[in-house]
C-alpha positions in Angstrom: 0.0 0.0 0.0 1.2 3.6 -0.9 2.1 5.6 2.6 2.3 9.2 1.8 3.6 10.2 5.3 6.9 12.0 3.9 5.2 13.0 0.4 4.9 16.5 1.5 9.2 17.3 2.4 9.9 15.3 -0.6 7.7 16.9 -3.0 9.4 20.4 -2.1 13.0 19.2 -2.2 12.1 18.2 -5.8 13.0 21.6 -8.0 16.5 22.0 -5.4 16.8 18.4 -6.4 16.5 18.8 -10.2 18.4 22.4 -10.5 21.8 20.4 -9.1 20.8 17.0 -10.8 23.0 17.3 -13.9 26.0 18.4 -11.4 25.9 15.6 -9.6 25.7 13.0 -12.3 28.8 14.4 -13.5 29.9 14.4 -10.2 29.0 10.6 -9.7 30.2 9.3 -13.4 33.1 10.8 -12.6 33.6 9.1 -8.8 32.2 5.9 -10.4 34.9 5.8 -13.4 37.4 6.7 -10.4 36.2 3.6 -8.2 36.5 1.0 -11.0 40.1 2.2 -12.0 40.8 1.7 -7.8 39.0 -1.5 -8.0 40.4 -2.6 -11.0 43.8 -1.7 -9.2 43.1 -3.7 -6.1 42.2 -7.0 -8.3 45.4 -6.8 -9.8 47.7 -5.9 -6.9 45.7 -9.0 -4.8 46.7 -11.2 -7.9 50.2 -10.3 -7.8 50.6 -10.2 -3.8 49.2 -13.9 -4.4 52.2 -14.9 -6.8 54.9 -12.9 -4.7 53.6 -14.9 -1.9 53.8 -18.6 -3.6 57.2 -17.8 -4.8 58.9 -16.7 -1.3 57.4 -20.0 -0.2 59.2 -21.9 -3.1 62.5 -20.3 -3.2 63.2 -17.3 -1.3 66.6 -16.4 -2.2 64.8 -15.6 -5.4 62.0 -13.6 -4.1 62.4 -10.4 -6.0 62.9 -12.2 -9.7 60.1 -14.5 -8.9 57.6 -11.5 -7.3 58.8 -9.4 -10.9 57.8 -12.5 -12.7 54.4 -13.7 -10.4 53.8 -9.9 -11.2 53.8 -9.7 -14.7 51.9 -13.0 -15.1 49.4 -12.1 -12.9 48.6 -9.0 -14.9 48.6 -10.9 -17.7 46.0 -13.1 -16.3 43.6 -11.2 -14.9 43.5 -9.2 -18.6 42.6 -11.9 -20.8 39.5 -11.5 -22.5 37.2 -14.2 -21.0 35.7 -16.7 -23.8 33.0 -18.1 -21.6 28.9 -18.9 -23.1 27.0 -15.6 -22.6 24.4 -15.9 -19.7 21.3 -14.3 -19.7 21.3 -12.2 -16.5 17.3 -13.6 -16.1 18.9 -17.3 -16.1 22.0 -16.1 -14.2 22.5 -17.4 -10.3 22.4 -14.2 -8.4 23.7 -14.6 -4.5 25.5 -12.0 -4.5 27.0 -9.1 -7.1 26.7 -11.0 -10.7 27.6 -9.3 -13.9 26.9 -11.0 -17.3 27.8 -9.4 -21.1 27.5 -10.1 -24.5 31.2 -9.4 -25.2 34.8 -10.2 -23.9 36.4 -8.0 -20.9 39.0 -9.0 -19.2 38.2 -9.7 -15.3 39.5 -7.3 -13.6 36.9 -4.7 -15.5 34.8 -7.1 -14.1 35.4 -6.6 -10.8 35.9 -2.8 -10.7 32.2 -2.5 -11.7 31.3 -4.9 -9.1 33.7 -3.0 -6.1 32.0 0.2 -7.4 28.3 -1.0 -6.7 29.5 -3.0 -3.9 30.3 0.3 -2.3 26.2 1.3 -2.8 24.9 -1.8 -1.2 27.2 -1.3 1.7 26.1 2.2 2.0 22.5 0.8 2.5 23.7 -2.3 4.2 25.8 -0.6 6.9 22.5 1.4 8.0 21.0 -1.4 8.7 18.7 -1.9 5.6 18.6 -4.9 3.0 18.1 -4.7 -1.2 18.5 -6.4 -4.3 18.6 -5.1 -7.6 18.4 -6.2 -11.4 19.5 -4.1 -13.9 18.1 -6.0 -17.5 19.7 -4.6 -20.8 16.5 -5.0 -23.6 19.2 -5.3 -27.0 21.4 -7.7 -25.0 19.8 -9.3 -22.0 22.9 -9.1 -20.1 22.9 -7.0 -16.7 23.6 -7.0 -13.0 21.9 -8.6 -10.5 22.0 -8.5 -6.6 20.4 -11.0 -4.4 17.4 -11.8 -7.2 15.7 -13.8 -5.7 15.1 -12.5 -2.3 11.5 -12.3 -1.7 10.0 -8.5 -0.5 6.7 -7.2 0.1 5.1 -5.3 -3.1 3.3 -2.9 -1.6 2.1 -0.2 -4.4 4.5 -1.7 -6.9 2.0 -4.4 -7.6 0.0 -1.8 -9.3 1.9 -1.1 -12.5 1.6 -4.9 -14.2 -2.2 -5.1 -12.8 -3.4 -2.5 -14.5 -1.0 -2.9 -17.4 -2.3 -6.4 -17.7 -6.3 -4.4 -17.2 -5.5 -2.0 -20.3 -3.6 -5.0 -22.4 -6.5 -6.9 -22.1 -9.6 -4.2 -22.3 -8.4 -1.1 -24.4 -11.5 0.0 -23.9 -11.1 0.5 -20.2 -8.6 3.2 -20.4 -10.9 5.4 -21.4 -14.3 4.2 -19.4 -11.8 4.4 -16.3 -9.4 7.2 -17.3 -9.0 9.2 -14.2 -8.9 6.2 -12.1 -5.8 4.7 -13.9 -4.0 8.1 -14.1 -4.4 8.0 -10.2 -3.6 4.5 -9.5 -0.5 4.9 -11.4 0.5 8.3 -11.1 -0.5 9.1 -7.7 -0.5 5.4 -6.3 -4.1 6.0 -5.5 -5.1 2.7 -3.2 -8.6 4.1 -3.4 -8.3 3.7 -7.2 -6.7 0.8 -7.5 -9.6 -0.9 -5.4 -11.8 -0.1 -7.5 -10.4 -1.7 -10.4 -10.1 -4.8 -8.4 -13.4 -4.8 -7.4 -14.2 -4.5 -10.7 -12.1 -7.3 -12.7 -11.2 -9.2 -10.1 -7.6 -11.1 -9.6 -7.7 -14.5 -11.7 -7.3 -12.9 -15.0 -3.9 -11.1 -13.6 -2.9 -14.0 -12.1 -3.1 -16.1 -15.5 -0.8 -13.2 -17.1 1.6 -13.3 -15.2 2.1 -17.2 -15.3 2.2 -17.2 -18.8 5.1 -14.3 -18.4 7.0 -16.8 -16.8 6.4 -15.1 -13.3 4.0 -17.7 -11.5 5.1 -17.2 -8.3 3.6 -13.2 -8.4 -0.1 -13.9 -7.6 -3.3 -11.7 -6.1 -5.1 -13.8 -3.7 -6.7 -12.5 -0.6 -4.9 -9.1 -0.7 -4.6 -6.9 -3.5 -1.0 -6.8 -2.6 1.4 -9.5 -3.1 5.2 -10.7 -2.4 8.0 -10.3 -5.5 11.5 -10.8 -6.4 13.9 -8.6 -9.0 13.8 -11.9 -11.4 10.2 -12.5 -11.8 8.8 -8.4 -11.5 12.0 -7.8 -14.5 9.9 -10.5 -16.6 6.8 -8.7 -16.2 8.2 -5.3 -16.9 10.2 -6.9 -20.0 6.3 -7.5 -21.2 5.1 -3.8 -20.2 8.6 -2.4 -22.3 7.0 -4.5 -25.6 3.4 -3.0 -24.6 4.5 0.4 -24.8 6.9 0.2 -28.0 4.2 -1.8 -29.6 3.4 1.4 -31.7 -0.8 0.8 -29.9 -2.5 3.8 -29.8 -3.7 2.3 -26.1 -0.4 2.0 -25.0 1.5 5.3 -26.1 -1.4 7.1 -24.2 -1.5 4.5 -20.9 2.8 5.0 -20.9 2.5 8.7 -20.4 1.6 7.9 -17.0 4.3 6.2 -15.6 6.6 9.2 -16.4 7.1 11.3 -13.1 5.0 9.0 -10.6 5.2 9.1 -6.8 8.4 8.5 -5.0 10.0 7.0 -7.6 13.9 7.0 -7.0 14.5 6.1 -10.7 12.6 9.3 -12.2 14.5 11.4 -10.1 17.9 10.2 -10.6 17.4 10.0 -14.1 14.5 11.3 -15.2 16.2 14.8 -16.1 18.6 13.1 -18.9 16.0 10.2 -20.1 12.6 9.4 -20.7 12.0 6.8 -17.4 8.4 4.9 -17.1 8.2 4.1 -13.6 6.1 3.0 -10.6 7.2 2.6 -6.7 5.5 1.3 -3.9 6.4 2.1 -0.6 5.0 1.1 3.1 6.0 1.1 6.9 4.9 -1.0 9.6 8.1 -0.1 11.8 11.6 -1.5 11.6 12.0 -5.2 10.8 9.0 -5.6 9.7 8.2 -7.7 6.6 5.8 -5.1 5.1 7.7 -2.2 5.4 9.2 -1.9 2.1 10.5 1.2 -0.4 10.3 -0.3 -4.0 10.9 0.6 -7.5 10.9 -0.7 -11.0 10.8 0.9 -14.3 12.3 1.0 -17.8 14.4 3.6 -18.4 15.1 4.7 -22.2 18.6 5.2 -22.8 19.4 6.2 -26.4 19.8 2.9 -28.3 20.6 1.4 -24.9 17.6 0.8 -22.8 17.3 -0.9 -19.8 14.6 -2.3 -17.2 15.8 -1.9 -13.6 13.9 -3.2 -10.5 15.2 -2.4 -7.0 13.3 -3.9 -3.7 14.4 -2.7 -0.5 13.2 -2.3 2.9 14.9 1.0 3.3 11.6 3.0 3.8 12.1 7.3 3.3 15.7 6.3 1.9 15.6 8.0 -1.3 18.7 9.2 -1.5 20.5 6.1 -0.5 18.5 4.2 -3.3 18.9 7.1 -5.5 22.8 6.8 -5.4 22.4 2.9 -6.4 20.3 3.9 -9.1 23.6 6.6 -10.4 26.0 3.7 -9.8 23.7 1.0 -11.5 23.2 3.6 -14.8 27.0 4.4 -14.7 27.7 0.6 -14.8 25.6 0.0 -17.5 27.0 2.8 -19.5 30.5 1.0 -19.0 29.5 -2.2 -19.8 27.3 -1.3 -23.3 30.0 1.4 -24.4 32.6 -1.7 -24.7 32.9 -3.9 -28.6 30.0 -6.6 -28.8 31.4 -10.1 -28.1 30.4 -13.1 -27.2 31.7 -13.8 -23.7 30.1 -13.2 -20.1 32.0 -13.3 -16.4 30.0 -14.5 -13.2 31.6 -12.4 -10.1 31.1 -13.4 -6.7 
């Protein structure tokens, strides 16, 4: 359910937000291209420590030829292109930071992404607040994930496949139940959405999304649900193909989702690309399961676009989710700036 307790300081901080927004991008690409050089760095310097290490143990009247040697070899290593079957990040096992790509990089770019986003979670981690993320790439289906399958409360998030699914189904309703879309999706209305579930009920949904692949997001006796970043990216990868559909329907239902409530994707990048979004948030007190701050959302990058879902239970943090949301776009850009190949790398 959408709990509007801090709508009123956040929607004033929005124009201060947006008149600094394209400093601190720069700001941020530039930290974040700083951090995976430093990672990068630290992958390599661990590598070599490693060899130094094995050779004083072998012979260590030989220590600084070998350490030169382990040195060189280990750099070597580490920036080899990787020749491994590309993963879909969908299909990909996701415990912890996992990064797949279309395209040969050598490991150690690899892991200065990962350090860099690392350094995100950790910010939220070390207040005391748990996410998981999945960033989904629509030309390649390569991305990041983070934890995607850990289970969260939907809250209001729930709302942008129902009533997708409503309109997909009945073009006709958009425009019997006009303002009560606009409001269930742009203002996360509950009375709205209510309405619309009184109205066509939950079995129809609930077929949809089983045939997306996402069986395990049902609407039984609430009107809210549970998700995970794997299964709510499958359902979003069907909203993205809705709205590009060239439908008449659709290109006048998408205009909705630009700008909604409390979405941490819109404003992060919402000033620099078109973003379709919809977040739910809710608080029932610390540690509890329903107190959630949720996003997902496509986000139209140029000839890059990407579907990004982040579930948290880091209720008011929007700048701390905001600043995952910089890292995560920086990473993509990163990642789909570098030649097309076929290769992928699993860190962990």
């Amino acid at each position: 359910m959408a709990y509007r307790k801090n709508h009123k300081t956040f929607s004033e901080s929005r124009k201060k937000k947006k008149r600094t927004k394209r400093s601190r991008q720069v700001f941020r690409q530039k930290l974040f291209l700083c951090t995976v050089m430093m990672g990068s760095v630290v992958f390599l310097s661990a590598a070599a420590f490693q060899k130094i290490s094995d050779g004083q143990a072998n012979k260590a009247e030989n220590i600084s030829k070998e350490g030169a040697e382990a040195k060189t070899a280990a750099e070597t290593e580490v920036n080899e292109e990787t020749e491994e079957p590309f993963i879909n990040i969908l299909e990909a096992e996701s415990s912890e930071m996992t990064i797949t790509w279309d395209a040969a990089f050598s490991e150690s770019f690899f892991a200065g992404i990962a350090s860099a986003l690392n350094e995100e979670t950790s910010a939220l981690t070390e207040e005391g607040y748990s996410v998981a993320f999945l960033l989904y790439d629509l030309n390649t289906g390569g991305g990041i994930s983070y934890y995607a399958d850990e289970i969260y409360y939907s809250a209001s998030v729930i709302k942008a496949p129902y009533v997708t699914w409503l309109v997909q189904t009945y073009p006709e309703m958009l425009m019997d139940y006009y303002s009560v879309i606009e409001n269930t999706i742009s203002w996360s209305s509950n009375s709205d959405y209510f309405t619309l579930i009184n109205n066509f009920g939950k079995s129809g949904f609930n077929s949809w999304t089983a045939q997306l692949g996402s069986s395990d997001i049902t609407l039984t006796d609430s009107s809210f649900g549970e998700i995970t970043c794997r299964s709510f990216t499958r359902i979003w990868i069907e909203i993205y193909e809705y709205f590009m559909s060239g439908d008449e329907t659709a290109e006048q239902f998408s205009s909705f989702f630009i700008g909604t409530e409390n979405s941490c994707i819109y404003e992060t990048l919402g000033a620099e690309y078109t973003v379709y979004s919809k977040a739910g948030w809710y608080s029932e007190g610390e540690g509890s399961y329903y107190t959630v701050q949720n996003d997902a959302g496509i986000v139209m990058k140029e000839d890059n676009p990407y579907i990004l879902t982040i579930l948290s239970d880091a209720y008011g943090e929007l700048e701390l989710l905001g600043d995952l949301v910089a890292a995560a776009d920086q990473a993509h850009t990163a990642l789909s700036d570098q030649e097309k190949v076929e290769s992928s790398v699993h860190i962990q």
